[in-house]
GUNUZA-980339 format. One record per residue (C-alpha): x, y, z; residue in three letters. Coordinates in steps of 0.5 Angstrom, whole numbers, plus 2048, in hexadecimal, padded with zeros to 3 digits. Layout:
N
XYZALA
...
! end
This chain:
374
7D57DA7E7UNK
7CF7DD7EAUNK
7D27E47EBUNK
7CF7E97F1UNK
7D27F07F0UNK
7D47F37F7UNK
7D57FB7F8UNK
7D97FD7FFUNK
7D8802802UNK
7DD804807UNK
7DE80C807UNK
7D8811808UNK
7DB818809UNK
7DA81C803UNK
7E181F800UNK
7E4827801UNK
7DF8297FBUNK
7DA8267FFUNK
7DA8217F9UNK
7D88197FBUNK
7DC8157F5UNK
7D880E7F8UNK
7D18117F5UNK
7D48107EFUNK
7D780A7F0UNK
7D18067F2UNK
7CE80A7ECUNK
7D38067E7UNK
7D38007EBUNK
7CB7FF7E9UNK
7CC8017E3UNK
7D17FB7E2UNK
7CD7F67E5UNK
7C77F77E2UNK
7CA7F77DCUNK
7CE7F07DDUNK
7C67EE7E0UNK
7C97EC7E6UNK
7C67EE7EDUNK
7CA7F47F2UNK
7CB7F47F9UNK
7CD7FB7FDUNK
7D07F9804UNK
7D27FE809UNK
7DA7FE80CUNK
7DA80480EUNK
7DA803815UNK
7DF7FE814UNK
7E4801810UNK
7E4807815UNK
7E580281BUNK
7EB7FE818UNK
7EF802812UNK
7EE80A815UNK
7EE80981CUNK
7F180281EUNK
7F47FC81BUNK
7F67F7820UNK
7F47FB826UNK
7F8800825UNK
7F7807821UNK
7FA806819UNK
7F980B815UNK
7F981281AUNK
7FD810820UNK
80180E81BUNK
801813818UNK
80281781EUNK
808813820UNK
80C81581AUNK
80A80E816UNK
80780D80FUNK
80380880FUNK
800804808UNK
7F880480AUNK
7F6801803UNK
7FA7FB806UNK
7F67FB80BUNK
7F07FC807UNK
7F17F6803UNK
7F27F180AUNK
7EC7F480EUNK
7E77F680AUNK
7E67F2802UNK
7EA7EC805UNK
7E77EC80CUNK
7E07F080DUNK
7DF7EF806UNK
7E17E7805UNK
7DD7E580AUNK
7D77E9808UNK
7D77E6802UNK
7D87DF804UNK
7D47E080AUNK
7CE7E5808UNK
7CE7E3801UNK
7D17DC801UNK
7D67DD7FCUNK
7DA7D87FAUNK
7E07DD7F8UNK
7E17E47F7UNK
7E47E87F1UNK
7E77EE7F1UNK
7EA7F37ECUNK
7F17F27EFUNK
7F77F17EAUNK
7FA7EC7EEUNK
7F97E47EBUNK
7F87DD7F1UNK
7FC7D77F0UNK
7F57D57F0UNK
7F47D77EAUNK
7F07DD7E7UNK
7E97D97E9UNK
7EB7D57EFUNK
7EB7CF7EAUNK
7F27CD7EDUNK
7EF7CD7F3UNK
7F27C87F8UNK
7EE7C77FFUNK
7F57C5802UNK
7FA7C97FFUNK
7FB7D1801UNK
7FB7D67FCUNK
8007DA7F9UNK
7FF7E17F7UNK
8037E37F0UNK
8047E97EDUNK
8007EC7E7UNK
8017EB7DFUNK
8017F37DEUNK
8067F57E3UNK
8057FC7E2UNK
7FE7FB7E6UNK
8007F47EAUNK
7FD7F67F1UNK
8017F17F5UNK
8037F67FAUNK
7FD7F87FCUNK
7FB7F17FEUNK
8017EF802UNK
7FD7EE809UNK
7F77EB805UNK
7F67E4809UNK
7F67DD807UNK
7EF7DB808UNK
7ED7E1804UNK
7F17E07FFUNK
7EF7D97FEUNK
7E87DA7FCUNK
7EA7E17F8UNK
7EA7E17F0UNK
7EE7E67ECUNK
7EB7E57E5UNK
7F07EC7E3UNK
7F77EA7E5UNK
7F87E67DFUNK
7F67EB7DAUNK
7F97F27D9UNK
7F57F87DAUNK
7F47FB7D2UNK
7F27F47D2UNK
7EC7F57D7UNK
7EB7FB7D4UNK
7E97F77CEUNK
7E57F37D1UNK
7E17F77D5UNK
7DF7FB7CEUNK
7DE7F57CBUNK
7D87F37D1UNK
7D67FB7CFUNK
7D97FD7D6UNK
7DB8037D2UNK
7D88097D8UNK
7DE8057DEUNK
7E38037D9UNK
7E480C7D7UNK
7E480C7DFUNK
7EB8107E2UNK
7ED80A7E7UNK
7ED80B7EEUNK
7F280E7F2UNK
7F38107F9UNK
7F380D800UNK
7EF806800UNK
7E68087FFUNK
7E880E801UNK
7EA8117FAUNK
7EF8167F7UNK
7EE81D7FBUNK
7F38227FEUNK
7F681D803UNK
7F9823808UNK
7F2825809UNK
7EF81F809UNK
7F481D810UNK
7F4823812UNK
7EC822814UNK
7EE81C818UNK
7F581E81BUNK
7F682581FUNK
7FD82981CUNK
80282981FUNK
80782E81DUNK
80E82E81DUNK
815830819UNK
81882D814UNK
81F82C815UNK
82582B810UNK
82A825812UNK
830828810UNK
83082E814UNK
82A82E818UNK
827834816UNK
81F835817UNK
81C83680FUNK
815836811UNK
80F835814UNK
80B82F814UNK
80482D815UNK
805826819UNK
80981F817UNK
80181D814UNK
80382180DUNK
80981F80CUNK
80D81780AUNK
815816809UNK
817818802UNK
81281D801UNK
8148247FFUNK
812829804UNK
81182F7FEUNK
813835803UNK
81283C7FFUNK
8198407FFUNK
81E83A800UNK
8248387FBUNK
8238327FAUNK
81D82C7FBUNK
81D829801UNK
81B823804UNK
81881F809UNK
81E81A80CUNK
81A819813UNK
81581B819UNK
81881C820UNK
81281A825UNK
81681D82AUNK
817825827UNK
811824822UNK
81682781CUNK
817824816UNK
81E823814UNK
81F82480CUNK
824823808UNK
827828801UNK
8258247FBUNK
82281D7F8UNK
8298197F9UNK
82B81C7FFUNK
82E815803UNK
82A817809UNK
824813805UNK
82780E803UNK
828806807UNK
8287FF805UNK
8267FC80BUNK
81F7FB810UNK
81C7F7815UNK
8157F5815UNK
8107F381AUNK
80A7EE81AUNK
80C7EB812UNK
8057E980FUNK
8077E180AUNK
8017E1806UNK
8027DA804UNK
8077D7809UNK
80D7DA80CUNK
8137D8807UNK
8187D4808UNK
81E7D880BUNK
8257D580CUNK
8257D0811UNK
82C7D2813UNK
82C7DA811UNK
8257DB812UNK
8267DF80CUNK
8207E0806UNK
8237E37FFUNK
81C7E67FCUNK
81B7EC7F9UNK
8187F37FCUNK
8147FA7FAUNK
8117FE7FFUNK
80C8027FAUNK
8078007F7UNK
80A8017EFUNK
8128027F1UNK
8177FC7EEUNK
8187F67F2UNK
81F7F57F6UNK
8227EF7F7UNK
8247EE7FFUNK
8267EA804UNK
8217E980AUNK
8237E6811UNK
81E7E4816UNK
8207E481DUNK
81D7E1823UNK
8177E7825UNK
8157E681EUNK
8187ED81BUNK
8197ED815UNK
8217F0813UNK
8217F280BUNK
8277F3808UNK
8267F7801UNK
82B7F57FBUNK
82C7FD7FAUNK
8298037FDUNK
8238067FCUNK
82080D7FEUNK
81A80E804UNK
819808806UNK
81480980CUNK
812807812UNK
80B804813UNK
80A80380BUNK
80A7FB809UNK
8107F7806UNK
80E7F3802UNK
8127EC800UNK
8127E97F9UNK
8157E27F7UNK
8147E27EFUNK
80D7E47EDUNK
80B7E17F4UNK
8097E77F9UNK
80B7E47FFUNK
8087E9805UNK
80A7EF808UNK
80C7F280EUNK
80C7FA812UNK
8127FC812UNK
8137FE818UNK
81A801819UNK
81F805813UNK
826803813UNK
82C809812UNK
82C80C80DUNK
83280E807UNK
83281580BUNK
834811813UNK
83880C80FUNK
83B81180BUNK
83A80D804UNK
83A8107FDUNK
83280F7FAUNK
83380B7F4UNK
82E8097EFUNK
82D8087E7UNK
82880C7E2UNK
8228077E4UNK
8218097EBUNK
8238117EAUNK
81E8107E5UNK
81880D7EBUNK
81A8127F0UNK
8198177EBUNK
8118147ECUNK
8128147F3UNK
81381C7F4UNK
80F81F7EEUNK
! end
């Protein structure tokens, strides 16, 4: 292949310790291409980002009115779809007249590692990655076809001591020491309370026990907070954690301990389903798909049942309960290694508390929510 390196820029605002970790990344990223003896391109997508990921996606706020409004959305989701495969796919095909992109992602394409099965006729598929523990697929889940179709994933076939190796091997020694990235998409990892609150006006309000409504503290606006998260209020008894935002009060409703049944539903509704390949084929006469589910990024896979009514929605039945489900977050559906897209969950169906049911779960899930609320 003739290879060009691209350099995104898509954030430009220095961190709380006035440190920009984008100096340091285009620094590094020189140093690989000169040393792969291969020619390097910045591009400029800070406007862009701005426009499409922080402040609007479809025409609406994302990432602060939602915030605002009490959801919790996915913007590195997003990030994926409007920004490396949009703004940046059509750069390359366009400005640069590449024929494909590749990106470091860990998923793998029906198409194969390179494109080499590529078929003009035929949709692509987007699979899961060998080294599950780094599989990326979630973040892929709204990427669109036309993208995808000419989007080659040389990582997805190997596990991630393995690039390693190989990266030492080619002499890439001074990137492979490097910590991975973390944080919210180009903008990096940071004090994330800080980071929105220059974004978003607090807004402060009560924290307020369901059991008993007493109020158990203050809080500084719907923006710092998402389900399932522990509030960390000095001089209560016990830990307490988020069960909801009530827009109408401006309180937070919280809930005594990590398995209290208040967190935990098996049921959702979805709105605006993205196929990433085609829409699956759903029982002619029950509407029903059976496929499997996870709506954050590293959690098991869940089998359910899915039915699609008539406006589109999508209404998700769960195998077993699952605890914060999230409204604004994306379900993402699964049929085997295949991801089959994603939707937003628009709507969170009662909980173990309103139905009165027990919690149950096994070691493996006490053991993921144990990750969750560290």
């Amino acid at each position: 292949f003739n290879v060009t390196g691209v350099f995104m820029k898509n954030w430009d605002i220095k961190d709380e310790t006035g440190f920009c970790k984008i100096e340091e990344d285009y620094e590094d990223a020189q140093w690989v291409c000169k040393k792969l003896e291969i020619p390097l391109v910045e591009v400029n997508f800070v406007k862009e980002y701005w426009h499409n990921i922080f402040w609007y996606v479809c025409e609406c706020f994302y990432l602060t009115e939602q915030y605002e409004n009490g959801y919790t959305p996915n913007p590195d989701i997003m990030c994926n779809k409007y920004i490396k495969f949009d703004y940046f796919f059509n750069f390359a095909r366009t400005k640069l007249q590449a024929d494909a992109i590749a990106t470091g992602h860990y998923v793998r394409s029906s198409f194969g590692p390179y494109l080499e099965y590529f078929k003009p006729d035929t949709n692509v598929s987007l699979l899961q990655a060998i080294d599950q523990k780094k599989d990326q697929t979630f973040f892929l889940c709204q990427t669109p076809q036309q993208a995808l179709r000419y989007s080659m994933f040389p990582l997805g076939g190997y596990l991630k001591e393995d690039v390693k190796r190989i990266a030492q091997e080619a002499g890439l020694d001074k990137v492979v020491s490097k910590k991975e990235s973390t944080g919210i998409c180009f903008v990096g990892k940071r004090n994330f309370q800080n980071f929105i609150s220059e974004y978003i006006l607090d807004k402060p309000g009560d924290f307020v026990n369901l059991d008993d409504g007493q109020v158990l503290g203050k809080h500084r606006g719907f923006h710092h907070w998402t389900v399932g998260q522990n509030i960390r209020v000095e001089g209560l008894p016990a830990p307490y954690y988020v069960y909801k935002k009530d827009v109408d009060t401006n309180n937070i409703i919280v809930v005594k301990g990590t398995h209290h049944p208040a967190l935990y539903s098996d049921f959702i509704i979805t709105k605006n389903p993205n196929w990433i390949s085609s829409e699956p084929e759903f029982n002619s006469f029950t509407r029903i798909l059976n496929c499997n589910f996870r709506f954050q990024h590293r959690d098991p896979l869940v089998p359910c049942t899915v039915h699609k009514n008539l406006t589109n929605q999508l209404i998700i039945h769960l195998s077993q309960q699952l605890r914060a489900l999230t409204e604004g977050q994306f379900a993402v559906l699964y049929n085997g290694e295949e991801c089959l897209g994603s939707a937003i969950i628009s709507f969170r169906g009662p909980s173990y508390y309103s139905l009165k049911q027990e919690v149950k779960m096994d070691h493996q899930q006490n053991d993921e929510i144990r990750k969750q609320v560290a």
